[in-house]
Steps between C-alpha positions, in 0.01 A plus 500: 500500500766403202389349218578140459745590234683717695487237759675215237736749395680583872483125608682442129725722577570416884491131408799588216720695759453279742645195254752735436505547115301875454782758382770250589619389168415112533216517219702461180212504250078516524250374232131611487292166374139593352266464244481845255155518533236246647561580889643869417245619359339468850803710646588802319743629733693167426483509188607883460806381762592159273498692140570910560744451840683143480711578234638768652662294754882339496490112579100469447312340276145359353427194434162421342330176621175437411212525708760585776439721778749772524762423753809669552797235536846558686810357409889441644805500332480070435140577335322340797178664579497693800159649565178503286243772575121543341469847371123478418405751818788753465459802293737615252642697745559233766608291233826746442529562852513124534834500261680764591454354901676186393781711346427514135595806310291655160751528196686833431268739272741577176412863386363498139703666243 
């Protein structure tokens, strides 16, 4: 059997191509709401994913709410919300897999000088 994770993570997926938006360009921007601690504390791979691998990405960002659970927010173009999807039972690795599926792309690395 799959773990439930695994599970969340192909139905996410499915559900995102089936609505049409993964890869297709129609998410403009995506916000990740959480606390910086309190619930992440409880969910390293989260955490790690929010603070080391976030930044890296072009149109993301983090916005700290407290005592929020960390959900991963989709946006269009007008700044409506699109989708909203709980990241507290993905790994760090679903958690990228998660953004690059809906299209999003990490940052250029500049070499250092």
């Amino acid at each position: 059997m799959f773990p439930v994770r695994y599970i969340v993570c192909i139905f996410l997926l499915f559900l995102s191509i089936s609505l049409g938006y993964a890869g297709s360009g129609n998410y403009a921007f995506a916000k990740v709401e959480s606390c910086r601690g309190c619930s992440l504390n409880s969910l390293p791979d989260v955490k790690s994913f929010i603070f080391n691998d976030l930044p890296l990405y072009e149109d993301v960002e983090f916005k700290h709410i407290q005592g929020a659970k960390p959900e991963l927010i989709f946006y269009d173009k007008n700044d409506e919300e699109i989708e909203r999807l709980a990241l507290s039972q993905l790994t760090r690795e679903e958690c990228n897999d998660l953004l690059l599926s809906k299209g999003f792309k990490k940052r250029p690395i500049k070499d250092e000088v």
